[in-house]
Backbone as ProteinMPNN parsed JSONL, in Angstrom:
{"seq_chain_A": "XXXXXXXXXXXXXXXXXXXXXXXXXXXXXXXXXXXXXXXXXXXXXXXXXXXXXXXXXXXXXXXXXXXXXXXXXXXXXXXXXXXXXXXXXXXXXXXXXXXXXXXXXXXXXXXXX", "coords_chain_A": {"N_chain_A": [[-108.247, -5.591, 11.523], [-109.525, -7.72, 9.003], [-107.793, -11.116, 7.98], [-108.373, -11.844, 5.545], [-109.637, -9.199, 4.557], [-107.465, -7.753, 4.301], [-106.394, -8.65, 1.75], [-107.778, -7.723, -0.14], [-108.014, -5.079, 0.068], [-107.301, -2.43, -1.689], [-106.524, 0.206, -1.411], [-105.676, 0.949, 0.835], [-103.699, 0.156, 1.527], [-100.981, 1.592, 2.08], [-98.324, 0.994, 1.179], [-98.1, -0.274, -1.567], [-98.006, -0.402, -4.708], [-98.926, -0.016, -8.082], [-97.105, 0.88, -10.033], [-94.56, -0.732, -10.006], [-94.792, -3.32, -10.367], [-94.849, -3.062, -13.28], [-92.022, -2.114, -13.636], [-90.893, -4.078, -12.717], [-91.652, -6.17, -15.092], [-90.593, -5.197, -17.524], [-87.583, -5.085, -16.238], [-87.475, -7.678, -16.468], [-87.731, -8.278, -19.111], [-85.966, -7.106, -20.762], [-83.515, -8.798, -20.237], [-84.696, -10.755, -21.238], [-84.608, -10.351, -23.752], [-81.476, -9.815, -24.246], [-80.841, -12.333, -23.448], [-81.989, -13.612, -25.494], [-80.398, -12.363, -28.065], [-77.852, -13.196, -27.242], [-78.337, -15.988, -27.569], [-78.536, -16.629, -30.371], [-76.36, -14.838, -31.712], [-74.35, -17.196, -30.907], [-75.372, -19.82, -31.789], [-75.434, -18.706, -34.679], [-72.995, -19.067, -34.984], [-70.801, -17.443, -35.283], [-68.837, -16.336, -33.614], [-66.393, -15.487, -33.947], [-66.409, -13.111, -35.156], [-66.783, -11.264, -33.068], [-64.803, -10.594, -32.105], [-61.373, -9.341, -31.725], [-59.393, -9.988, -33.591], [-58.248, -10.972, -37.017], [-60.777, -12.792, -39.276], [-61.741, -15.147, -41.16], [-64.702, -16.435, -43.245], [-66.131, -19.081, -44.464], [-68.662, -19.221, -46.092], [-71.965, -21.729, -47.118], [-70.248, -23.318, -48.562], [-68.815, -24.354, -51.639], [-71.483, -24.495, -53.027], [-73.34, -22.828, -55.21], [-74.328, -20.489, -54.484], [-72.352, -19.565, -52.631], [-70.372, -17.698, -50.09], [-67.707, -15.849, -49.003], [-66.872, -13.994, -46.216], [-65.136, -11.744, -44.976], [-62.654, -11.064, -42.45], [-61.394, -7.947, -41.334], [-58.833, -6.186, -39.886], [-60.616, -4.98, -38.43], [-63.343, -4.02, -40.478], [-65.19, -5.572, -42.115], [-66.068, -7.61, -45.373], [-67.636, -8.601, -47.298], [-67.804, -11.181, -50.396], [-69.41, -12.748, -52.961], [-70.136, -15.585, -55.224], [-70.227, -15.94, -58.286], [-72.534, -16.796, -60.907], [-71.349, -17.819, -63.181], [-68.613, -19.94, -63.305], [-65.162, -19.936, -63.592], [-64.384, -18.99, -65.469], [-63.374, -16.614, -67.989], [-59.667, -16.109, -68.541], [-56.902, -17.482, -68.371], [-54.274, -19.351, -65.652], [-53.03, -22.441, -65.324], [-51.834, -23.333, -62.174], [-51.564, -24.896, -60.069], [-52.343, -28.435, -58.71], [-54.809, -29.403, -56.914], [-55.832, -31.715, -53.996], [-57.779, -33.84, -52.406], [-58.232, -35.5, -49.575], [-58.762, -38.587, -47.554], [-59.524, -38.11, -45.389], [-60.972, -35.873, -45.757], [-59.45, -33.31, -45.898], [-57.846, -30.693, -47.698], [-55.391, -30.828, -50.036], [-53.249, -28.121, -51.758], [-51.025, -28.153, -53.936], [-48.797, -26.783, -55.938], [-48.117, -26.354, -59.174], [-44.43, -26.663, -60.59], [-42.747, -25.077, -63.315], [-40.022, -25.658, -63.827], [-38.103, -23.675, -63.793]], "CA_chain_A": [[-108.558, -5.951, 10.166], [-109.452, -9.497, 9.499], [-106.937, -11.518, 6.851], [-109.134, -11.976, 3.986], [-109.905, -7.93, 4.036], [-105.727, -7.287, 4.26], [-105.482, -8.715, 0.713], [-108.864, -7.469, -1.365], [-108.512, -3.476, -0.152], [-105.288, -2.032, -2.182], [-106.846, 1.522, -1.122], [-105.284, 1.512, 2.357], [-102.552, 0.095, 1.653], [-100.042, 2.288, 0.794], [-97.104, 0.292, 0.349], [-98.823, -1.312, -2.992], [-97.648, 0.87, -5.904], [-98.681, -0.685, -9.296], [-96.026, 0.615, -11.494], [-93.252, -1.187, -9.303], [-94.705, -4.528, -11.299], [-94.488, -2.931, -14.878], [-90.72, -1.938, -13.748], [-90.091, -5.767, -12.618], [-91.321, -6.936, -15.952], [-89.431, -4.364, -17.843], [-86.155, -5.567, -16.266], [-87.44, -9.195, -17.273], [-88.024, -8.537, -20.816], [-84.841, -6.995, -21.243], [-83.386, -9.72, -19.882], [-84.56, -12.172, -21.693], [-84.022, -9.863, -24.889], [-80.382, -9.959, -24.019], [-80.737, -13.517, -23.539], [-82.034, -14.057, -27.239], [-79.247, -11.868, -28.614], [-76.353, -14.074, -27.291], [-78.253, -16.984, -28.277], [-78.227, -16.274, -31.749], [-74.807, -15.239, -31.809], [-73.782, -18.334, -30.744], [-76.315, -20.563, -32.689], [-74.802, -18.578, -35.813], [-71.24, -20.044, -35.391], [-69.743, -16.351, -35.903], [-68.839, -15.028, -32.764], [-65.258, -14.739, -34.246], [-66.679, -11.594, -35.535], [-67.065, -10.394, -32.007], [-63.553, -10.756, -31.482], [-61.026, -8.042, -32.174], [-58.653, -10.748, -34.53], [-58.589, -11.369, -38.505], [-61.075, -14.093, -39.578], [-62.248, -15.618, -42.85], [-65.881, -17.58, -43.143], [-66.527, -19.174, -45.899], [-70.692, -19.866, -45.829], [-72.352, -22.659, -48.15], [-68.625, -23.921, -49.349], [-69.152, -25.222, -52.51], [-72.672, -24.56, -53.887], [-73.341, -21.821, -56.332], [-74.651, -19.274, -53.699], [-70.991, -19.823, -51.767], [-70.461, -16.446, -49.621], [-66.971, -15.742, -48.021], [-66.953, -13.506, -45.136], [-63.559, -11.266, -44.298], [-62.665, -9.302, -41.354], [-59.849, -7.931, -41.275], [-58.66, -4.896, -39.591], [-62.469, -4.704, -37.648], [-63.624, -4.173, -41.238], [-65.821, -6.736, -42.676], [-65.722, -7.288, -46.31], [-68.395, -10.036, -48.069], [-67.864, -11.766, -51.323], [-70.562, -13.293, -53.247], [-69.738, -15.573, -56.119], [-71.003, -15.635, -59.504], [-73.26, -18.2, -61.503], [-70.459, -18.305, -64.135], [-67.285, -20.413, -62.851], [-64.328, -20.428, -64.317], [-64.353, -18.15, -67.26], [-61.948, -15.516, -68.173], [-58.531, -15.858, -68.879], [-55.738, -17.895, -66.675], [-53.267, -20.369, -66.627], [-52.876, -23.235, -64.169], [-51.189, -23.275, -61.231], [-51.498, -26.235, -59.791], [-53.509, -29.141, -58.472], [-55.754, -29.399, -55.088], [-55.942, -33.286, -53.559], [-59.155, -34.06, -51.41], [-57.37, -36.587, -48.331], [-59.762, -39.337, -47.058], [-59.842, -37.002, -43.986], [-61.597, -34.302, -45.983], [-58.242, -32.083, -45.828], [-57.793, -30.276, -49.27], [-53.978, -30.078, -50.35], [-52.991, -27.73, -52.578], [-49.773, -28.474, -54.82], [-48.752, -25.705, -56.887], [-46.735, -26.796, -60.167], [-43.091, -25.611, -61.281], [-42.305, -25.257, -64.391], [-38.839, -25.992, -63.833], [-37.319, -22.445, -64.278]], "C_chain_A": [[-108.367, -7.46, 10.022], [-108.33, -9.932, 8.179], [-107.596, -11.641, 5.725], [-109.487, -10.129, 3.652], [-108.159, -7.246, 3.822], [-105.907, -7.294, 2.968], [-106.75, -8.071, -0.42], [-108.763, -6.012, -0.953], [-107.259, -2.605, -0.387], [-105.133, -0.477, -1.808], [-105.857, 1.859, 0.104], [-104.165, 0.891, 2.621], [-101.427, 0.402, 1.554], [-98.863, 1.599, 0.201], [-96.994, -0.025, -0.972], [-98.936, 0.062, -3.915], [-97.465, -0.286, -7.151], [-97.523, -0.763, -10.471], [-94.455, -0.163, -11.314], [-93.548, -2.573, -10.168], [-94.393, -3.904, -12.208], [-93.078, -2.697, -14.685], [-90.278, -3.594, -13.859], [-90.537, -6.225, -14.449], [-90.613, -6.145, -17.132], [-88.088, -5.171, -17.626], [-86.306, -7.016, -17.018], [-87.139, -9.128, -18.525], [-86.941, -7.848, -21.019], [-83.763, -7.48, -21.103], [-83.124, -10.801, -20.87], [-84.392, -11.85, -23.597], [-82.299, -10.432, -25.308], [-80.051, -11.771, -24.42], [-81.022, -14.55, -25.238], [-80.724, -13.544, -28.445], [-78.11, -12.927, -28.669], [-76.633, -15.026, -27.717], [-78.392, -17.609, -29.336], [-77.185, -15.869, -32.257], [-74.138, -16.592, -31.77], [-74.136, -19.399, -31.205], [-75.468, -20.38, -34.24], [-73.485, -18.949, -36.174], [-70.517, -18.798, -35.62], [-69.141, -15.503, -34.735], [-66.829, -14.872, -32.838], [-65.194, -13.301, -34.805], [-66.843, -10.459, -34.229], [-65.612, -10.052, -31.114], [-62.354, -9.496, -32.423], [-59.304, -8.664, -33.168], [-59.093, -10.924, -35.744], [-59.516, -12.87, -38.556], [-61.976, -14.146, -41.089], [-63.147, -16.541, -42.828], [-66.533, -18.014, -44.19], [-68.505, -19.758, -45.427], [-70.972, -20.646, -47.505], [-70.826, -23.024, -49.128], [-69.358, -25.02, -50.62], [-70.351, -25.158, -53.704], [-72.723, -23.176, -54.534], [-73.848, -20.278, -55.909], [-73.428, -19.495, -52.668], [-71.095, -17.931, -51.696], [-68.996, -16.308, -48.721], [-67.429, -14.256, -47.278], [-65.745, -13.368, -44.778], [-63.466, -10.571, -43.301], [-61.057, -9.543, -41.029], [-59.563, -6.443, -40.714], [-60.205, -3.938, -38.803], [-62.71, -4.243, -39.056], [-63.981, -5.356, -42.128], [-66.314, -6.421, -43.913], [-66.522, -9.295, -46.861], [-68.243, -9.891, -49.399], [-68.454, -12.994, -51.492], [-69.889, -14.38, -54.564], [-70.454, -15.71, -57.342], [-71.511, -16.945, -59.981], [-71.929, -18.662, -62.424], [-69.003, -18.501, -63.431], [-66.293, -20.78, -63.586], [-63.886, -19.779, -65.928], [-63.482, -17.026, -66.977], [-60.919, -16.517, -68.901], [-57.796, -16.466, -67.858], [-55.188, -19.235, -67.007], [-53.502, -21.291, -65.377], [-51.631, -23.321, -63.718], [-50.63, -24.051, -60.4], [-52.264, -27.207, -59.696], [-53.366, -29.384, -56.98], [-56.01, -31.375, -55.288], [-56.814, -32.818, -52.593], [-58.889, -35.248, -50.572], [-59.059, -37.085, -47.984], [-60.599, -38.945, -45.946], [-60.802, -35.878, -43.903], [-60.843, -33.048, -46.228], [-58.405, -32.366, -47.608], [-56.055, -29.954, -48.986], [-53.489, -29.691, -51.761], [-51.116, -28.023, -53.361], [-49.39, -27.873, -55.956], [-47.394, -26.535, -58.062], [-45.594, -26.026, -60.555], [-43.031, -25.869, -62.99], [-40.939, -25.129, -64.556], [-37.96, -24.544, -64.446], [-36.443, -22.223, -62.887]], "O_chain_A": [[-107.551, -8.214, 10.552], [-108.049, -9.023, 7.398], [-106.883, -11.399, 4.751], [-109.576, -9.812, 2.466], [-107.933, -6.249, 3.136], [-105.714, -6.185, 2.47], [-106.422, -8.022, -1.605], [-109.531, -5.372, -1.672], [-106.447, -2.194, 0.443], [-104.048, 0.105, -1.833], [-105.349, 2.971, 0.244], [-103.605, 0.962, 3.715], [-100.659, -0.363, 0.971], [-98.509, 1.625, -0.978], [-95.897, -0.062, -1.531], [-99.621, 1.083, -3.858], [-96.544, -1.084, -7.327], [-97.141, -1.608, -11.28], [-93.524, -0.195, -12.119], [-92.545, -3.025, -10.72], [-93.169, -4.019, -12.266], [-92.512, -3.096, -15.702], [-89.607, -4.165, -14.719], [-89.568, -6.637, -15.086], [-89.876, -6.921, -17.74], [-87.54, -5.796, -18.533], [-85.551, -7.445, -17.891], [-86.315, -9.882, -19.042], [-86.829, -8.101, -22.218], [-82.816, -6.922, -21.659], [-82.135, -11.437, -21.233], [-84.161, -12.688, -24.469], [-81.954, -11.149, -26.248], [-79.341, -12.273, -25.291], [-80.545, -15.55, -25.776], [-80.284, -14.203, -29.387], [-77.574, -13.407, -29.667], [-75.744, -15.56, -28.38], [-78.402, -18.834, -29.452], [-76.85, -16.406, -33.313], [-73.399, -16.958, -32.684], [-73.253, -20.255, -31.147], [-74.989, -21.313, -34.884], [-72.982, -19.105, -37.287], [-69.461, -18.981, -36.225], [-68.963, -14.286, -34.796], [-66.138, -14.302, -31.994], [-64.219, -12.553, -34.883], [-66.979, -9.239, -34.318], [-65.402, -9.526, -30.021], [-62.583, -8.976, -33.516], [-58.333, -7.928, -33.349], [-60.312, -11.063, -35.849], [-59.103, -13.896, -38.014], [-62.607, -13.327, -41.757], [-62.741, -17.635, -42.435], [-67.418, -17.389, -44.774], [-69.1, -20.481, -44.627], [-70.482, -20.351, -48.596], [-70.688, -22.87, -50.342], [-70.086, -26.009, -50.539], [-70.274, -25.574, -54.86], [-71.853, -22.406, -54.128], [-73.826, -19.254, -56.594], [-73.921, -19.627, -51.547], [-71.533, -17.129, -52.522], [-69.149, -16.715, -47.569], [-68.265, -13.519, -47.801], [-65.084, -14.307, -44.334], [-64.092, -9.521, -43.156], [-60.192, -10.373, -40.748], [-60.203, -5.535, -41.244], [-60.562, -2.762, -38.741], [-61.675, -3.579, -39.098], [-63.148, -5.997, -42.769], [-66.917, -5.357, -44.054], [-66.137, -10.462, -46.797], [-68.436, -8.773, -49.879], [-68.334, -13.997, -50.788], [-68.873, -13.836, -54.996], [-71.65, -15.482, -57.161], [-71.062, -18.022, -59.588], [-71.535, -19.826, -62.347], [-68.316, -17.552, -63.053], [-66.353, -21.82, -64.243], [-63.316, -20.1, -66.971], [-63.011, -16.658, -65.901], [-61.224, -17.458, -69.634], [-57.912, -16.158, -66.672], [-55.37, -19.98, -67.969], [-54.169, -20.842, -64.445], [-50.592, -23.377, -64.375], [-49.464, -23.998, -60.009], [-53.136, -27.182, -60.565], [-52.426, -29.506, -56.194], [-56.254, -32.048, -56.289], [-56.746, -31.729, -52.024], [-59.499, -36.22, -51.018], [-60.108, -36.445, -48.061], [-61.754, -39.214, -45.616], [-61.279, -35.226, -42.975], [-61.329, -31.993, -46.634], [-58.74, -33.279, -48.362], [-55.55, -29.208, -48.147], [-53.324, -30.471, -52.699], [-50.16, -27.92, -52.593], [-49.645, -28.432, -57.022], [-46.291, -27.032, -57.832], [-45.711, -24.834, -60.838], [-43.313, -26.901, -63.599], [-40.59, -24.429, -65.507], [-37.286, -24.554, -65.476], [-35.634, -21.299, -62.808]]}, "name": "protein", "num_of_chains": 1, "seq": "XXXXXXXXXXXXXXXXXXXXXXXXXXXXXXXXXXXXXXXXXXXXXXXXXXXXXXXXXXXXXXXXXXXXXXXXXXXXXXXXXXXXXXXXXXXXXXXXXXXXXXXXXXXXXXXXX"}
């Protein structure tokens, strides 16, 4: 058999079993599934959630769609907050300082009792 008829007659060849490619790209694509998974975990900044410790995430700090994020006890527990800030009923407690650093310190007041 000359070399140019080896590779054009798949009839007589038996070795050459088509569905052995659709397996190889199978394993690929689940693969590279996998591979999109973790790198979206890790893109999202949360993979303390994948961890079997308490953590607290606050998302959009500050703006009016602010979202914490609890886990505590492998139970995860989201709070949303409301358009209206600051209403009710309540007394003050203390006052929060904003350091040049960005650190927030809280300073709770006595009322000397």
């Amino acid at each position: 058999m000359r070399k140019r008829d080896r590779y054009l007659s798949f009839g007589e060849n038996e070795e050459f079993d088509p569905r052995n490619t659709l397996v190889n790209l199978f394993d690929v694509a689940m693969v590279f599934a996998v591979a999109l998974m973790v790198a979206f975990v890790i893109r999202s900044q949360m993979t303390e959630m994948l961890t079997a410790e308490d953590v607290t995430y606050v998302k959009n700090a500050g703006k009016p769609d602010m979202e914490i994020i609890v886990k505590k006890d492998n139970r995860i527990t989201r709070y949303k907050s409301e358009a209206t800030s600051g209403s009710g009923r309540g007394e003050r407690v203390g006052i929060a300082y904003r350091l040049e650093s960005g650190e927030i310190i809280y300073v709770p007041e006595g009322n000397g009792e």
